[in-house]
DRENDO-195700 format. One record per residue (C-alpha): residue number from 1; residue in three letters; x, z, y. Coordinates in Angstrom, 1 decimal. Each point is the difference from the previous one (the first is absolute). Example, Ala and Ser with C-alpha at 12.3 -4.5 7.8 and 13.67 -1.06 7.14 Angstrom:
% DRENDO-195700
+-----+-----+--------+--------+--------+
!   k !   r !      u !      w !      v !
+-----+-----+--------+--------+--------+
!   1 ! ALA !   12.3 !    7.8 !   -4.5 !
!   2 ! SER !    1.4 !   -0.7 !    3.4 !
+-----+-----+--------+--------+--------+
//
This chain:
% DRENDO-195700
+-----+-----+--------+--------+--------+
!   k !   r !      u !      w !      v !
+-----+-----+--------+--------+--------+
!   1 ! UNK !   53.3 !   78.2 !  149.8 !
!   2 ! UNK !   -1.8 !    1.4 !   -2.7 !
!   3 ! UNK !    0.1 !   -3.8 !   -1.4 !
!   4 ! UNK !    3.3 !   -0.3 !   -0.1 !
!   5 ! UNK !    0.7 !    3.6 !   -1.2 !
!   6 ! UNK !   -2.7 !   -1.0 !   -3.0 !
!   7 ! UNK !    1.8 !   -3.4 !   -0.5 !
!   8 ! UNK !    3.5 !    1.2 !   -0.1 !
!   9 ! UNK !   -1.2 !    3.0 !   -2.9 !
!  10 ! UNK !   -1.1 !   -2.8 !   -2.1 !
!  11 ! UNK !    3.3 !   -1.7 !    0.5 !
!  12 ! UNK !    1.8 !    2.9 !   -1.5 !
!  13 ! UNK !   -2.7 !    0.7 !   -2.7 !
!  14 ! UNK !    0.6 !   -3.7 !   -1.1 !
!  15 ! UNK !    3.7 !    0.6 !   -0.4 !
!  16 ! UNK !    0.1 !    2.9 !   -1.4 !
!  17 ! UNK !   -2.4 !   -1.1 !   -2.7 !
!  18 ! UNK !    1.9 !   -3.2 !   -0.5 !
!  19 ! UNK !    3.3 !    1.6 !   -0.7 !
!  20 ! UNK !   -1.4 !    2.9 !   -2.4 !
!  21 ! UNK !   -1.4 !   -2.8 !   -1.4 !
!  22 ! UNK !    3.5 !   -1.6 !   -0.7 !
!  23 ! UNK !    1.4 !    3.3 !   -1.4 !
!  24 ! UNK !   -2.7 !    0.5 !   -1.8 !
!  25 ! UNK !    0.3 !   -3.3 !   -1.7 !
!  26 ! UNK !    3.9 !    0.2 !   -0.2 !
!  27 ! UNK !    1.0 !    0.0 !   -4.1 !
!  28 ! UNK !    1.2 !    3.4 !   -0.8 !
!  29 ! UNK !    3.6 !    0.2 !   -2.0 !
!  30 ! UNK !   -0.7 !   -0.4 !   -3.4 !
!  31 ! UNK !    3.0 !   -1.6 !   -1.9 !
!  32 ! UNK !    1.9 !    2.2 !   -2.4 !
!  33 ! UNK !    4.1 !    0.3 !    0.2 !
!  34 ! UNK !    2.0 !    1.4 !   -2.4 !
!  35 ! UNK !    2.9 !    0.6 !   -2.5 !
!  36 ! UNK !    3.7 !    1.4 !   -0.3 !
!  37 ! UNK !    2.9 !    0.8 !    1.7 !
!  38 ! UNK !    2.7 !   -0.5 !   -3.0 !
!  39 ! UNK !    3.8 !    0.9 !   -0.3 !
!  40 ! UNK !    1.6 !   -3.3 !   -0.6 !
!  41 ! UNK !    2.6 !    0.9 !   -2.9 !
!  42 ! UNK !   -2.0 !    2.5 !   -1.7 !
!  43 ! UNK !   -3.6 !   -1.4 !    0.0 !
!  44 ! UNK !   -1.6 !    3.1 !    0.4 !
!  45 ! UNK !   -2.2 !    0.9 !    3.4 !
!  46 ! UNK !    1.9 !    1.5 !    2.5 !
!  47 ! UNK !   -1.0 !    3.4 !    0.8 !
!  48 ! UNK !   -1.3 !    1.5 !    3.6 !
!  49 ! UNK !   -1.8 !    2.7 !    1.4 !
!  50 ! UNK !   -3.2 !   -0.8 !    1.9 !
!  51 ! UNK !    0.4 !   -2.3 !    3.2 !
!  52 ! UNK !   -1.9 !    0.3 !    3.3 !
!  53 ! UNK !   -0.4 !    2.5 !    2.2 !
!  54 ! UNK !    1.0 !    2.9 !   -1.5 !
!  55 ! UNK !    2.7 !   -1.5 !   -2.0 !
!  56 ! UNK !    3.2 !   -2.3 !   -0.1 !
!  57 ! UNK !   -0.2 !   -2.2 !   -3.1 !
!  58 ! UNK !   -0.8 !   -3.5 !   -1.6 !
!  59 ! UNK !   -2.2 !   -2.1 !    2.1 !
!  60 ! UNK !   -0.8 !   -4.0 !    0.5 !
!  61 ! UNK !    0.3 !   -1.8 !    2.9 !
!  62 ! UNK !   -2.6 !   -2.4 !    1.0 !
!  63 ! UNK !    0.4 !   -2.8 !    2.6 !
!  64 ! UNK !   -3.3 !   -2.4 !    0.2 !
!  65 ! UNK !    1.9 !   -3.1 !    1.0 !
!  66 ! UNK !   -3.5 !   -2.1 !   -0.4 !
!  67 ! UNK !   -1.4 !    1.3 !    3.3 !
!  68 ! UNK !    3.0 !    0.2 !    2.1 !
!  69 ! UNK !    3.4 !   -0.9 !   -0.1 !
!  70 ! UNK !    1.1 !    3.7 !    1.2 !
!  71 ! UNK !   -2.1 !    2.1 !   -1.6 !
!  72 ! UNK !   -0.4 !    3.9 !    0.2 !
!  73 ! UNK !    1.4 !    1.0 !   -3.4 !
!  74 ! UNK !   -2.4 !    2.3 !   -2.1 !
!  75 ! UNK !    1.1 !    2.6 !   -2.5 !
!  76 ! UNK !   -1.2 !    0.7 !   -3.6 !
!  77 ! UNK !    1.0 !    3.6 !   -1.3 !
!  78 ! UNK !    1.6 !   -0.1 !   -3.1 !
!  79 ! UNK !   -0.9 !    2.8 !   -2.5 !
!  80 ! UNK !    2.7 !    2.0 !   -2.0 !
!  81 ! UNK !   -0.3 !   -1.9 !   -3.2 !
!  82 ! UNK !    1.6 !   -2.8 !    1.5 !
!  83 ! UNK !   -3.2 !   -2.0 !    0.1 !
!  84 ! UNK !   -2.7 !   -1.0 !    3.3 !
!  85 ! UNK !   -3.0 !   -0.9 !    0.6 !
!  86 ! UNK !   -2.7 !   -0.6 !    2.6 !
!  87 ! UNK !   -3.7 !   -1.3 !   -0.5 !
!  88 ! UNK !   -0.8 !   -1.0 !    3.4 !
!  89 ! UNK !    2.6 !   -2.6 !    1.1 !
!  90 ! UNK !   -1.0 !   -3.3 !    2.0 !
!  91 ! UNK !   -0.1 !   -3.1 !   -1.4 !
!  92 ! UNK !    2.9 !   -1.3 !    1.3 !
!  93 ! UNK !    3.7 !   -1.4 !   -0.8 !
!  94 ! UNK !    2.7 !    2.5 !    0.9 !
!  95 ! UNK !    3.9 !    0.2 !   -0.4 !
!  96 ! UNK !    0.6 !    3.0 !   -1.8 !
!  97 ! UNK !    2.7 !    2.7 !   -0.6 !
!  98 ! UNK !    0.4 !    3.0 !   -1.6 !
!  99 ! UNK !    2.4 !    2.9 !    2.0 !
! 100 ! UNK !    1.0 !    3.4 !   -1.4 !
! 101 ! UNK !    3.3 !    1.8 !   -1.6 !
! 102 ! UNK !    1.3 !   -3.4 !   -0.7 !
! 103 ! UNK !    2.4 !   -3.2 !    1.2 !
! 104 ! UNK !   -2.0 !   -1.1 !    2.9 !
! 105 ! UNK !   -2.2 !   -3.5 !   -1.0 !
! 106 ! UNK !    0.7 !   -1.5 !    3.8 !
! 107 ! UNK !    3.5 !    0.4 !    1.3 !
! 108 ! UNK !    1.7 !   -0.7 !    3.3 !
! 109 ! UNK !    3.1 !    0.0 !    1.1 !
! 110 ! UNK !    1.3 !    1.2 !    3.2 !
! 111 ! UNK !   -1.7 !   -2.6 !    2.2 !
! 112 ! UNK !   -3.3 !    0.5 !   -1.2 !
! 113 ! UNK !    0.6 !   -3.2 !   -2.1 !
! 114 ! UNK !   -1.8 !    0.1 !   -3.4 !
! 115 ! UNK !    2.7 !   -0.1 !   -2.7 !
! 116 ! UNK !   -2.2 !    1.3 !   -3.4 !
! 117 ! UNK !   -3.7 !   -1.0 !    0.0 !
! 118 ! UNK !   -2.2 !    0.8 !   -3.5 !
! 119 ! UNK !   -3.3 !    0.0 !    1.5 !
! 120 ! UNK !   -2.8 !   -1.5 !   -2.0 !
! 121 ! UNK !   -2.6 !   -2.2 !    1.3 !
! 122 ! UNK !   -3.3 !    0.6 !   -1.5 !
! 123 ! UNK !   -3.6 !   -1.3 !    0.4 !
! 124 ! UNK !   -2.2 !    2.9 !   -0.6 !
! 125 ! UNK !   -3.9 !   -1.5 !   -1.1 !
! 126 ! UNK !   -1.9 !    0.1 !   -3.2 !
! 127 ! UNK !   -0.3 !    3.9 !   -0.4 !
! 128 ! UNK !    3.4 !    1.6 !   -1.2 !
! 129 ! UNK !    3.0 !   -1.1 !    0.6 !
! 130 ! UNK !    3.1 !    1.5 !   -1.7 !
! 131 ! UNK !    3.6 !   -0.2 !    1.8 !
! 132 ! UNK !    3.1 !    1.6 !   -1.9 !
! 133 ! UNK !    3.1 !    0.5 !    2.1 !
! 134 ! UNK !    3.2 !    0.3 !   -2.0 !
! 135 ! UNK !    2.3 !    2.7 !    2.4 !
! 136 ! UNK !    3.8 !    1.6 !   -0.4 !
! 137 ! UNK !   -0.5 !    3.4 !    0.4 !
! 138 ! UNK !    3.0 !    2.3 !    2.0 !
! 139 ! UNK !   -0.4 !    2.4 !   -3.4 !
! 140 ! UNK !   -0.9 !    0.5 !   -3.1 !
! 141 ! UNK !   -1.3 !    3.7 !   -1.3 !
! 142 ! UNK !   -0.9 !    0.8 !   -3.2 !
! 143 ! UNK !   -0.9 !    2.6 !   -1.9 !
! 144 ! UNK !    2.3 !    1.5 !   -3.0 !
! 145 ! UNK !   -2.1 !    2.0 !   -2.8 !
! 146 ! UNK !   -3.1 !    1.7 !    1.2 !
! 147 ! UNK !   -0.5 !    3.0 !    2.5 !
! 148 ! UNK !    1.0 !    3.4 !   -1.6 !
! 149 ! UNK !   -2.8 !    3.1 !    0.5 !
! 150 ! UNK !    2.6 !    3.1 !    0.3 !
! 151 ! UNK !   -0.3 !    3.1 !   -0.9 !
! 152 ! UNK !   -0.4 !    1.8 !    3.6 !
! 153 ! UNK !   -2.6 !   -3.0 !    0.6 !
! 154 ! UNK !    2.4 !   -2.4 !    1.7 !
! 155 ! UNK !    0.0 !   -3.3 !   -1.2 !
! 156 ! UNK !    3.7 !   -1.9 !   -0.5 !
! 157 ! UNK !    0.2 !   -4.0 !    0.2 !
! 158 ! UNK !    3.0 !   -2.5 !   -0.4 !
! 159 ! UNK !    0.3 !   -3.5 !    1.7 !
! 160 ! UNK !    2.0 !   -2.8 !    0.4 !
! 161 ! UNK !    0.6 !   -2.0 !    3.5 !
! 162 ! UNK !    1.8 !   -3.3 !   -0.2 !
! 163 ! UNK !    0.3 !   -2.6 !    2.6 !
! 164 ! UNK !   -2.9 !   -2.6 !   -0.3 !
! 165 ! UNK !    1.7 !   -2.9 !    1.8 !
! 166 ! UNK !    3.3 !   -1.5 !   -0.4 !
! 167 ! UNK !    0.2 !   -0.9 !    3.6 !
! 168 ! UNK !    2.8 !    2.1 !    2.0 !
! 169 ! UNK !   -2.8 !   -0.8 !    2.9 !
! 170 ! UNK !   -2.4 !    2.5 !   -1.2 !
! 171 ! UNK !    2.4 !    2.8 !   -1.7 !
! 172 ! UNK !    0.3 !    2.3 !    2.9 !
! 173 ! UNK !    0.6 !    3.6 !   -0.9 !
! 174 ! UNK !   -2.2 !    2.3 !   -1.9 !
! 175 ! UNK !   -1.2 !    2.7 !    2.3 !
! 176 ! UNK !   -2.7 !    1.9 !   -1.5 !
! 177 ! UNK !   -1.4 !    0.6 !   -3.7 !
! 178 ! UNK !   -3.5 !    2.0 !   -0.8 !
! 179 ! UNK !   -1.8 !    1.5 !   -2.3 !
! 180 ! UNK !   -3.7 !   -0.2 !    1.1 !
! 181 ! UNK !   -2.8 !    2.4 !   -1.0 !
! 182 ! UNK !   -3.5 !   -0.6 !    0.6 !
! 183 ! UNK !   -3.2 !    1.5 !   -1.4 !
! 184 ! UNK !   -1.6 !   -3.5 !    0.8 !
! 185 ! UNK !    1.4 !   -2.9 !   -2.1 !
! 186 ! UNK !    0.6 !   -1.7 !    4.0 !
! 187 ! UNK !    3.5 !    1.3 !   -0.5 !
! 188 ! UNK !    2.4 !   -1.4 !    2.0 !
! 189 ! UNK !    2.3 !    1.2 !    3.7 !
! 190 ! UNK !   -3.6 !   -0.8 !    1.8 !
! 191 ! UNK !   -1.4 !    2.6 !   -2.8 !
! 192 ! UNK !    1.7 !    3.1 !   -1.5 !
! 193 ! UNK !    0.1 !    3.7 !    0.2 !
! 194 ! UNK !    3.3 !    1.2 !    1.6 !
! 195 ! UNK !    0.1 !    3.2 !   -2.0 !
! 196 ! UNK !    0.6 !   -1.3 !   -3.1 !
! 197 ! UNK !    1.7 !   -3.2 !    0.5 !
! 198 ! UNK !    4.0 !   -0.7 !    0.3 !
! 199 ! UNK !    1.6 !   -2.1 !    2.3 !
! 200 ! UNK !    3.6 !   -0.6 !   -0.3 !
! 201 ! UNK !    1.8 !   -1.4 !    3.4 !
! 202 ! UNK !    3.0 !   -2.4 !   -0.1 !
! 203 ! UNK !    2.7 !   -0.5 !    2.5 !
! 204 ! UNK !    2.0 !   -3.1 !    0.5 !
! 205 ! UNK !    0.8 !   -1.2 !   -3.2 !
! 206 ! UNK !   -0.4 !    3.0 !   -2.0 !
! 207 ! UNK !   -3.6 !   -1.0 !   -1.4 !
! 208 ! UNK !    1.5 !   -3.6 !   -0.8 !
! 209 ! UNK !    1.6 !    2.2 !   -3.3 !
! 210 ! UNK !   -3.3 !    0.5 !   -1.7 !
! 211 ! UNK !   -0.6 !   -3.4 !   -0.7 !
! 212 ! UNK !    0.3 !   -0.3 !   -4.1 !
! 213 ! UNK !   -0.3 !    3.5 !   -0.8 !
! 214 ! UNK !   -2.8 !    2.5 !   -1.3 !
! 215 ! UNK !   -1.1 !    2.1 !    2.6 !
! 216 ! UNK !   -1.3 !    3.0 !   -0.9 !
! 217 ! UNK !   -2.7 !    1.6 !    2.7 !
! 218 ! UNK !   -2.4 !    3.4 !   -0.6 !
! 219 ! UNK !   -2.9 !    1.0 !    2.4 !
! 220 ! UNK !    0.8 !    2.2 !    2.8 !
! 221 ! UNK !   -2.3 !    3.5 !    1.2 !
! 222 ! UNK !    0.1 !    1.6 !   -3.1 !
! 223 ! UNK !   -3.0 !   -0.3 !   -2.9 !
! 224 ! UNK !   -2.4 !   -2.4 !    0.8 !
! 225 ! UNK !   -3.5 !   -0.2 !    0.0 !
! 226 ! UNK !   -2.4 !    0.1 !   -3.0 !
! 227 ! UNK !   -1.0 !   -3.7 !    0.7 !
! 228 ! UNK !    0.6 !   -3.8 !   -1.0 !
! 229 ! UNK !    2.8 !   -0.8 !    2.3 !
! 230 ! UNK !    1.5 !   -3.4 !    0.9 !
! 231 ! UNK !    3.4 !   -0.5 !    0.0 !
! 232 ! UNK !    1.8 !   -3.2 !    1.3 !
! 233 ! UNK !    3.6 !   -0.6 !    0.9 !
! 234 ! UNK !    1.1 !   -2.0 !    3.3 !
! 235 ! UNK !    3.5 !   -1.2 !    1.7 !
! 236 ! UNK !    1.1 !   -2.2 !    3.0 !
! 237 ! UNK !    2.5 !   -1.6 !    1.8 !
! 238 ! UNK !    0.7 !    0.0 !    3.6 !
! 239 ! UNK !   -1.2 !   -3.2 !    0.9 !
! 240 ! UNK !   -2.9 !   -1.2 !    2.4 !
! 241 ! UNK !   -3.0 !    2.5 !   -0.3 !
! 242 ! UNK !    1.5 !    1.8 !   -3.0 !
! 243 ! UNK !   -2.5 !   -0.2 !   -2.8 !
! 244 ! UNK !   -0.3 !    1.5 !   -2.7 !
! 245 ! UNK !    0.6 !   -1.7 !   -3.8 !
! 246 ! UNK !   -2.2 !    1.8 !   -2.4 !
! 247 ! UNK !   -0.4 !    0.7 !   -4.0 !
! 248 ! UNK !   -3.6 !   -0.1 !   -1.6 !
! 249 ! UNK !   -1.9 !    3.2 !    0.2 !
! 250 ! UNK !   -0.2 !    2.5 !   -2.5 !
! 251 ! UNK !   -2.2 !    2.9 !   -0.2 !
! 252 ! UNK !    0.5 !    3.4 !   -1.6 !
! 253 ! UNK !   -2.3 !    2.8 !   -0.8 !
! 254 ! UNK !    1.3 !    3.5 !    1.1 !
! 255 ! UNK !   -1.9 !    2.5 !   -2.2 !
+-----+-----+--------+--------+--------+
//
């Protein structure tokens, strides 16, 4: 018995080093993937907050269509700039798409039929590989003049929202518009201080009026603090998960 007890332990012991063996020998991810998410008519990268799990904005689909042919997509987290990037991606070729506050790349119509596909397949080898993704965004927000210190230390901005795509699709209603404060330059709806900032709610159609006009928004909670604050403006439509379109950051010093 105590032969056979002996044998089977070295059975095990043989397994278990030949399989750490494996993992240990197993090429770690090492490929570099990167590069923009760009509004198509405009040029300029489209901005986000930060993606993952404590946020709701730009990221990039993988789909590694050279091990399988139904592959478990993975997700790269877009940053706020409008740009990604990851370090440790497999060598691999995947089909590629970027999702966020913008017309959907893959389409399907009612049957589950593709109708719109603008995935891009892409070898990924050699180091780093760059992959731009050219996107229709549901808005566009900009910023008019620069942020305004006040006098009882609130801070006064003005905007513009216009619709970023021409297709009746993707022009639901306007429901909400922000003014976002941060004291971190991370400033987005997965990153602001509810004191200060301004959120203006739309109803029906009511928010659909705004588009083309200056928009004039000041902090809320009274004087603000003696810091650099970050200040960014956001507004959605009511469509799928309701993301936010952004203008660039800006940062003001309350002294």
């Amino acid at each position: 018995m105590k032969k056979i007890i002996y044998s089977m332990a070295l059975s095990i012991a043989a397994i278990v080093t030949c399989s750490c063996h494996k993992i240990d020998n197993y090429p770690a991810p090492s490929e570099t993937l990167q590069g923009n998410i760009v509004n198509i008519r405009t040029g300029k990268n489209v901005q986000s907050e930060l993606a993952g799990n404590n946020g709701n904005g730009t990221r990039i689909k993988l789909l590694e269509i050279s091990w399988s042919s139904n592959p478990t997509p993975l997700y790269l987290s877009g940053k706020q700039d409008g740009t990604y990037i990851n370090t440790k991606v497999f060598a691999a070729t995947y089909k590629m798409t970027a999702e966020g506050a913008f017309v959907p790349m893959v389409q399907t119509d009612g049957s589950g039929q593709t109708t719109v596909d603008q995935s891009q397949i892409v070898k990924v080898q050699g180091g780093t590989t760059t992959v731009n993704f050219k996107v229709d965004p549901f808005l566009e927000v900009e910023w008019v003049g620069e942020p305004v210190l006040n006098s009882d230390g609130t801070i006064t901005v003005q905007c513009k929202v216009n619709r970023g795509t021409t297709d009746p699709n993707f022009q639901q209603d306007i429901t909400d518009l922000w003014l976002f404060v941060s004291p971190t330059e991370y400033v987005g709806n997965n990153n602001y201080d509810p004191r200060y900032s301004t959120h203006v709610a739309y109803a029906g159609t009511t928010g659909d009026a705004i588009t083309g006009n200056t928009i004039t928004l000041t902090t809320s909670g009274g004087a603000l603090p003696k810091k650099d604050l970050y200040l960014r403006i956001g507004s959605r439509i009511n469509y799928g998960l309701k993301q936010y379109n952004y203008n660039e950051v800006k940062v003001v010093t309350v002294k």
